[in-house]
Structure formats: structure tokens, C-alpha cells
C-alpha positions as a printed Julia matrix, in Angstrom:
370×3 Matrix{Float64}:
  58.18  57.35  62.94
  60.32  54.31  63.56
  63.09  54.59  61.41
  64.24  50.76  59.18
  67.39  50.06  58.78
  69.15  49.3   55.9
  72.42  48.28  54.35
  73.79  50.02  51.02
  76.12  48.05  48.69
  77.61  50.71  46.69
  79.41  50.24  43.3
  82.68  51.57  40.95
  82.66  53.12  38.28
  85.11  55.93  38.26
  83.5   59.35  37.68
  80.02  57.57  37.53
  80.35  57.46  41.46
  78.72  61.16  41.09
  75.77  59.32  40.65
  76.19  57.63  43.85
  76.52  60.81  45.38
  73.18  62.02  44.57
  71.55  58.84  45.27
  73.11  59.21  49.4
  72.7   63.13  49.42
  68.63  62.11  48.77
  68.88  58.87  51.15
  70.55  60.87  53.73
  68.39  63.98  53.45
  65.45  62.06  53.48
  66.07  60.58  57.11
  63.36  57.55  57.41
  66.33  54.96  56.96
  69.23  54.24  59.5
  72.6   53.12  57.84
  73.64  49.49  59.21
  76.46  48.86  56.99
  78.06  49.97  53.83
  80.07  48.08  51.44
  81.84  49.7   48.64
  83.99  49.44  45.65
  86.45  51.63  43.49
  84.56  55.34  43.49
  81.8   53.28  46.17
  84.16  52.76  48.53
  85.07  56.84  48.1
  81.51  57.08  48.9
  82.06  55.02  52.21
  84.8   56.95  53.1
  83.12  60.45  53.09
  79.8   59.34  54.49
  81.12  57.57  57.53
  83.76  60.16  57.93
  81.1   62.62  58.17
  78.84  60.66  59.56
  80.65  60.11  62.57
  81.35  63.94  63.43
  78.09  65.53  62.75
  75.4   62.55  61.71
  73.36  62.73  58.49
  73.88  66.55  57.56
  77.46  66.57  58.0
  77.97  63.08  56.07
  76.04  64.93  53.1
  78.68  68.44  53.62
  81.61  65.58  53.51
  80.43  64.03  50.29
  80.07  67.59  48.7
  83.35  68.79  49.35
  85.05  65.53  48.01
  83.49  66.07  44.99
  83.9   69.34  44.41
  87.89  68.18  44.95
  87.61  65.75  42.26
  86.03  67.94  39.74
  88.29  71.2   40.88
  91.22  68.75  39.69
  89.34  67.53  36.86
  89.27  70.93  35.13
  92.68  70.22  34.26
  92.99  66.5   33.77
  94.43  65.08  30.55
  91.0   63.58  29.34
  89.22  66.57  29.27
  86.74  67.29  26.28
  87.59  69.1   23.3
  85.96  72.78  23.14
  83.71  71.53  20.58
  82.4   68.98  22.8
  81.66  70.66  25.45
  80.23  73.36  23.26
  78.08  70.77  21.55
  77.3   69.31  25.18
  79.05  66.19  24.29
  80.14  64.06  27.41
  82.56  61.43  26.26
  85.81  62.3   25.53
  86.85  60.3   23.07
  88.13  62.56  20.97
  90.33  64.66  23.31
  94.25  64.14  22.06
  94.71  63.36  26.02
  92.07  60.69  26.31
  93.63  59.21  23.13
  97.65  59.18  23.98
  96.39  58.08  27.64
  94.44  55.04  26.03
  97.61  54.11  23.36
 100.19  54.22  26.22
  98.2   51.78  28.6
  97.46  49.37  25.75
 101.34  49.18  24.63
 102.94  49.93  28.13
 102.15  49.55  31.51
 102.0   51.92  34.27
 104.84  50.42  35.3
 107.5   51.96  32.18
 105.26  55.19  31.45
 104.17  55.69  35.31
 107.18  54.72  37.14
 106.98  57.54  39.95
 103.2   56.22  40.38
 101.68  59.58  39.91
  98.06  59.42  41.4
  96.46  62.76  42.12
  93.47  61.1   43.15
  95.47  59.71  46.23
  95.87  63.25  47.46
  92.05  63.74  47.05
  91.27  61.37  49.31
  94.04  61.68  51.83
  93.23  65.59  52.0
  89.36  65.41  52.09
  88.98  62.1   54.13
  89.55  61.74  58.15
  89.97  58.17  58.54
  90.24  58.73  62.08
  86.67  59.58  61.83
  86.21  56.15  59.67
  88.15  54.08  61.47
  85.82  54.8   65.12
  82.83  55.06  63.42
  80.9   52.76  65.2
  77.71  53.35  64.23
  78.56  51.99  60.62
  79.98  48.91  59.35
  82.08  49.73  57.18
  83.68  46.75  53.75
  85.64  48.19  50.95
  86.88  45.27  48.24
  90.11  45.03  46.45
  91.77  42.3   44.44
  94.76  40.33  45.98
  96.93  40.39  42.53
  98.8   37.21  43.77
  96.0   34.86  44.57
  92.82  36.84  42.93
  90.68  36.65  46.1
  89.56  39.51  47.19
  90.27  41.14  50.23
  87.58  43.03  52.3
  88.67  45.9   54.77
  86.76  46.13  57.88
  86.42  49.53  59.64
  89.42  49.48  61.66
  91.66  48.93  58.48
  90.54  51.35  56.33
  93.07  53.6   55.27
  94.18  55.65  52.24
  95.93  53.06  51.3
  92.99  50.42  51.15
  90.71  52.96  49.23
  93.38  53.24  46.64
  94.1   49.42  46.26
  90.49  49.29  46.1
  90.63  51.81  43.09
  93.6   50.84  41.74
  93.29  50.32  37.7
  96.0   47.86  36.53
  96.98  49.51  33.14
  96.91  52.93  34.71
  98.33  52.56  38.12
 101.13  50.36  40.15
  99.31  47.66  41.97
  99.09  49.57  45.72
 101.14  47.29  48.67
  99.61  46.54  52.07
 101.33  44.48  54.23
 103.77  43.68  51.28
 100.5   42.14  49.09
  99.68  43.71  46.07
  96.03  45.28  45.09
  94.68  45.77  42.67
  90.78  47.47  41.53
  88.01  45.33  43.67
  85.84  45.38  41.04
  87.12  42.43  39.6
  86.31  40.09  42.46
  83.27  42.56  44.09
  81.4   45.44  42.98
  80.89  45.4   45.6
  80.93  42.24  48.14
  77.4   42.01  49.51
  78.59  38.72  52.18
  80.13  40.99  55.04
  76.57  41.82  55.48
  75.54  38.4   56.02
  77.92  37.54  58.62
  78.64  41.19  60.54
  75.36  43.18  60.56
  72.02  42.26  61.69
  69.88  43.85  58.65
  68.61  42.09  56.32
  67.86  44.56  53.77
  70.55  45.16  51.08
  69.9   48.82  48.75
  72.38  47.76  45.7
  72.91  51.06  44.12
  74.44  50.67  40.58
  76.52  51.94  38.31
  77.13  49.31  35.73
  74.8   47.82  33.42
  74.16  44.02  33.62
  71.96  43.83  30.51
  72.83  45.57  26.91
  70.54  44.28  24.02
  73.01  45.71  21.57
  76.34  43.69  20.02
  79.46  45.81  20.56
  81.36  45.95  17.1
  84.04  48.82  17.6
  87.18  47.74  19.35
  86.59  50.46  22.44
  82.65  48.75  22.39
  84.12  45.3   22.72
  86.39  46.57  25.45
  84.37  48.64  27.34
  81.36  45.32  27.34
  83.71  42.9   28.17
  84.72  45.39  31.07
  81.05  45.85  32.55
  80.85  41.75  32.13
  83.76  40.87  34.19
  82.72  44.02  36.82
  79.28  41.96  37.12
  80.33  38.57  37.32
  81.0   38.45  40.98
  77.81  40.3   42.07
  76.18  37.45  39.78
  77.6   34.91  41.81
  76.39  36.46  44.68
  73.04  36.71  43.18
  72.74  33.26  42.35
  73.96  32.27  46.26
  71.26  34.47  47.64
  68.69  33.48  45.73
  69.91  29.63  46.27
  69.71  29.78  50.01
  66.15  31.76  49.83
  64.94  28.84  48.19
  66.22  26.58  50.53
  64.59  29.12  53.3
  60.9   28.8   51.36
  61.34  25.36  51.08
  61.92  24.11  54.77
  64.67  22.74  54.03
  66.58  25.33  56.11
  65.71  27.53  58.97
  66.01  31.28  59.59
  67.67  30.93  62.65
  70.28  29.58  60.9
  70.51  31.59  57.33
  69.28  35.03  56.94
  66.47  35.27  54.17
  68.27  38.83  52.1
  65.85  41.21  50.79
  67.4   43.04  47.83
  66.61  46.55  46.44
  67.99  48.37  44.04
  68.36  51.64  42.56
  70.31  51.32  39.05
  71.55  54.33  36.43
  68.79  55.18  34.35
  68.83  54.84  31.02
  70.71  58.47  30.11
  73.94  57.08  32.52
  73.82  53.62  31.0
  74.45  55.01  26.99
  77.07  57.08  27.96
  80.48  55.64  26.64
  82.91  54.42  29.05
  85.64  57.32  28.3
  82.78  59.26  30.71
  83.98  57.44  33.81
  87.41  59.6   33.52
  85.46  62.66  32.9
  85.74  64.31  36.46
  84.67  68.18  35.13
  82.79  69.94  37.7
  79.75  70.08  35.08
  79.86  66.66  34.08
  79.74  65.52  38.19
  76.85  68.15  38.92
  75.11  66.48  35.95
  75.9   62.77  37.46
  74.6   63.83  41.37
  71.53  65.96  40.08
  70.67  62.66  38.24
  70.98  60.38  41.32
  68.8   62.52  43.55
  66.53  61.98  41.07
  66.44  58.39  40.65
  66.12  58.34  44.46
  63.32  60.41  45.07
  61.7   57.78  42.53
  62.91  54.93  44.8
  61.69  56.71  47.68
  58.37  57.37  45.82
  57.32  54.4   44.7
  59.93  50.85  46.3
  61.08  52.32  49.65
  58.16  51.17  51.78
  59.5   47.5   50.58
  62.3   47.4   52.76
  61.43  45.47  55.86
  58.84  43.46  54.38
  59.27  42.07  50.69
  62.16  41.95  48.29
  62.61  44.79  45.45
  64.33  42.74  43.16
  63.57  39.29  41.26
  66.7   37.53  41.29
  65.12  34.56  39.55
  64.3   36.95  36.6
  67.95  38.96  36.88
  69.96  35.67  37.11
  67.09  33.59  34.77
  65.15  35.05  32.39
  65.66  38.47  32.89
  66.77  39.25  29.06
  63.88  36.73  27.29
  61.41  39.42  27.03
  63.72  42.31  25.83
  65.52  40.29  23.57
  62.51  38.75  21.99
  61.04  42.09  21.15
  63.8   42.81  19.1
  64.02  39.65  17.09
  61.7   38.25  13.91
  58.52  36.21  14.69
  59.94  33.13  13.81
  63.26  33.82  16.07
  60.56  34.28  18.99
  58.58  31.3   18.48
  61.84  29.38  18.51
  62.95  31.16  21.88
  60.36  30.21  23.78
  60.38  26.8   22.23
  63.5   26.15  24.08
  62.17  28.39  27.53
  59.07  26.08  27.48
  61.77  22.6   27.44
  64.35  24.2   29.6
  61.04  24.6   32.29
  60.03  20.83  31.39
  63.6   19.61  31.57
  63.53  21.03  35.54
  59.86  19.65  36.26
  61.38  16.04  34.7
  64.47  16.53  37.12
């Protein structure tokens, strides 16, 4: 069987990258795709890291042993991290941490000081994680992957994508790098900071240096939530997923813009590739979990995160897989459009829905008269 290649645009989201985990583990076990590129963000670009790294000494299986062990890092450290759940909660099988004393002096300090005054050694034990379970040798000549991790220039707030070649430690961490928890991480002399907030992750490397044209977004972070936040961490922790989804939006929007131009005639293929898009998003179970869960790194908690991710792919693989190389999995025009109408209609009074589709219906004719 011929295998189809595909690119994977992998996202952040701190211990939620678990889920990511899974997700490859399946992919990778399953063998019918080859990898073109990967791009990759915060915890996605940790991903990156460990696949090509294993990738390039030993192929699929070894990627898969690569990714294992760097998790099983993370959550051997994350038995004794200062978030870590009460007894009662993890007695009661409760997976946010909100009301662990460390979680809560951790969240004070970063909302009166910054890392800065109550981090000035810049104290990141995730940095010896990576450096100690990563071979960027391996990364860096990998050349049977292309290889894009994001971060945020703090002086300009573009962001800056690292090719192959000039991925480091260093890059990973400015690609990870929280602002109220961490010093902003210098390469070159520039400041970093997370990459989330200009790409989670940047899907535009693939236009320009790979030849596949099918994108597998695999995400973390809700776009949609047809619920008002009201508690200050709710309002915090929405405004967060917002502004982690705004430039994968964009990008969206772009793609979708020049595949209309594509089905129009108005330009060719030779000159503009026509993206197919596929996803594989956090079910339901990852998306209501709080955001204190992304700094839950126990080794229970991560097993919980990867068994879920195999799962969701072995439904990808089950039912959307056989899309790639021919049609598009997702409908940008309804994720970008109308993609909330229907959910938020069910939820409203009759008279609420008649008037929502009142304005859909001259929004449409408003177009047609343009």
C-alpha cells in the first residue's frame, strides 16, 4: 500500500500536550501516513522535538520510544511539582488543582509580581527535561522531516519560526516560555516569549517549504464554548484560549480565501496550493477540564491525557483518514462563519431563534446584493 503523506500542525497547551502524545503514538503505530512536515507550538513543539529526534535514529518505532520516555520525564518531575492535587482530590479523582495551596501561592505571585522579582535565577526544570531527553543533533539532520516551532518576538510581536537547522533547547523553551512565569528566553540577544500568542501553531511554513498539501491540525484548545465565563479564573482562562486561537483564525480565514479564489478561476494551482485541512480536536472530557489541568504533569493525569488521544485517533483513522489526499476534513466556511449558529440557537428561546436567523438570512442577502 502506497503510503500519503501528510503534514501535522501540532498545538500548546502545557500538560494537555499528553494528548498529543497519544494522538502520534496511534499515527505513528498505524504506519499508512508518511510525515512531510511538522509544525509545533509550546508542549507541540516538545512533540516535534521527540518525534524527529527519534525519528531520525530508528524511524517510526523509535520516534514512538522517544516520545514515551519524555513523558515519563515530565510526569517523574511532576510528582513533586508545586501544583500538585490535594489528597482529597486525587482520592476523589479530581483533576484540576485548584485547590492545592501551591497552585494558589503560584497563581497570587504571578498576578502581583513577575517572574522577573519572584524568579530571578530563572528556575525552569522543564529546560532540563528537554535538554536531557532530546538529541537535537538528531533534530537538527533530520532530513526526512521539516521541522517549524513558533515563538513570539517580545520586541516587535511577530513571530519567529525555527527551521530544522535552528532548533535548539533554547528555541523550544522561547517557544514555551510563559511571560508571568518565566524570563522571556534570549536568542541572538531577542527576547521570546510563548508562540502561542502569534501561532498555535503556524500552518504557512507548510505552504512555502513542503510539497503536501494535506495539513492534520491536532488540537488542544477549544475554539467554541457555548457557556459565559463569570468567575475571575473563567474569564481568564477564556480570554486565554481566545487570544491562543486568534492567529490560527487568521490563518483559517487566508486559506479558505485563496481556496475560493482557486474554485473560482480566478487563480491557478500552479501558482497557490489548494490546503486540505483535517483535524483531530480534544474531545469533549479534555475540553471541560479547567485550565489549572495544563500544569498538572502527574504521571496519572498524563497516562489519562495519551490513553485519550490514541483514542480519538483510532476514531480519525476509522472513520476521516481516507480523506487525506482527496477532499478536505474540515469546513472552514462553517469554523470561521457560521460554525456556532446552530449550537447557540439550540440553547436560546424560540423567539431569540427566529430573530437569529432573521439576521443570517440578511447577512446572506446583503453578500448576494454585493
Amino acid at each position: 500500500m502506497t503510503k500519503r503523506k501528510l503534514n501535522l500542525a501540532l498545538q500548546g497547551g502545557g500538560a494537555h500536550g499528553a494528548f498529543t502524545w497519544g494522538v502520534l503514538d496511534c499515527l505513528l503505530e498505524d504506519g499508512r501516513f508518511d510525515i512531510d512536515g511538522i509544525s509545533g507550538t509550546s508542549a507541540g513543539a516538545m512533540n516535534a522535538v521527540c518525534l524527529a529526534d527519534g525519528y531520525h535514529s530508528g524511524g517510526s518505532e523509535k520516534a514512538r520510544e522517544r516520545l514515551a520516555v519524555f513523558w515519563d520525564a515530565i510526569g517523574s518531575a511532576g510528582r513533586f511539582s508545586p501544583p500538585i492535587r490535594t489528597p482529597i482530590d486525587a482520592w476523589l479523582g479530581i483533576w484540576p488543582s485548584y485547590n492545592s495551596p501551591g497552585h494558589t501561592i503560584l497563581e497570587m505571585m504571578s498576578r502581583i509580581y513577575s517572574p522577573y522579582d519572584f524568579n530571578p535565577l530563572d528556575i525552569n526544570p522543564l529546560r532540563t527535561i528537554v535538554d536531557e531527553n532530546v538529541n537535537f543533533k538528531n533534530v537538527q539532520t533530520c532530513d526526512a522531516l521539516h521541522l517549524f516551532i513558533a515563538a513570539t518576538n517580545v520586541w516587535n510581536g511577530k513571530v519567529r519560526v525555527f527551521e530544522r537547522d535552528e532548533i535548539t533547547c533554547a528555541a523550544v523553551m522561547a517557544s514555551s516560555c510563559l511571560p508571568y512565569l518565566f524570563k522571556a528566553v534570549e536568542i541572538d540577544g531577542v527576547p521570546y516569549w510563548d508562540g502561542g500568542f502569534m501561532g498555535n501553531p503556524v500552518l504557512f511554513p507548510f505552504i512555502y517549504e513542503t510539497q503536501t498539501d494535506d495539513i492534520l491540525l491536532i488540537q488542544i484548545n477549544p475554539i467554541e464554548r457555548m457557556e459565559t465565563p463569570k468567575t475571575a479564573r473563567e474569564i481568564t482562562d477564556r480570554m486565554n484560549e481566545i487570544t491562543f486561537n486568534a492567529s490560527l483564525l487568521r490563518e483559517f480565514r487566508a486559506i479558505q480565501f485563496v481556496k475560493k479564489l482557486i474554485r473560482e478561476g480566478k487563480v491557478s494551482k500552479k501558482e497557490y496550493k489548494d490546503l486540505r485541512l483535517h483535524r483531530i480536536a480534544a474531545p469533549e472530557e479534555l475540553v471541560d477540564l479547567s485550565a489549572s489541568t495544563k500544569m498538572n504533569s502527574e504521571p496519572a493525569f498524563l497516562n489519562h491525557l495519551f490513553k485519550m488521544g490514541r483514542e480519538s485517533a483510532k476514531k480519525w483513522l476509522a472513520t476521516d483518514a481516507e480523506k487525506v489526499g482527496v477532499e478536505m476534513g474540515m469546513d472552514l466556511g462553517e469554523e470561521i462563519a457560521y460554525g456556532l449558529f446552530e449550537k447557540l440557537s439550540a440553547s436560546l428561546s424560540k423567539e431569540a431563534q427566529a430573530e437569529l436567523k432573521r439576521g443570517q438570512r440578511a447577512s446572506r442577502m446583503r453578500k448576494k446584493g454585493d
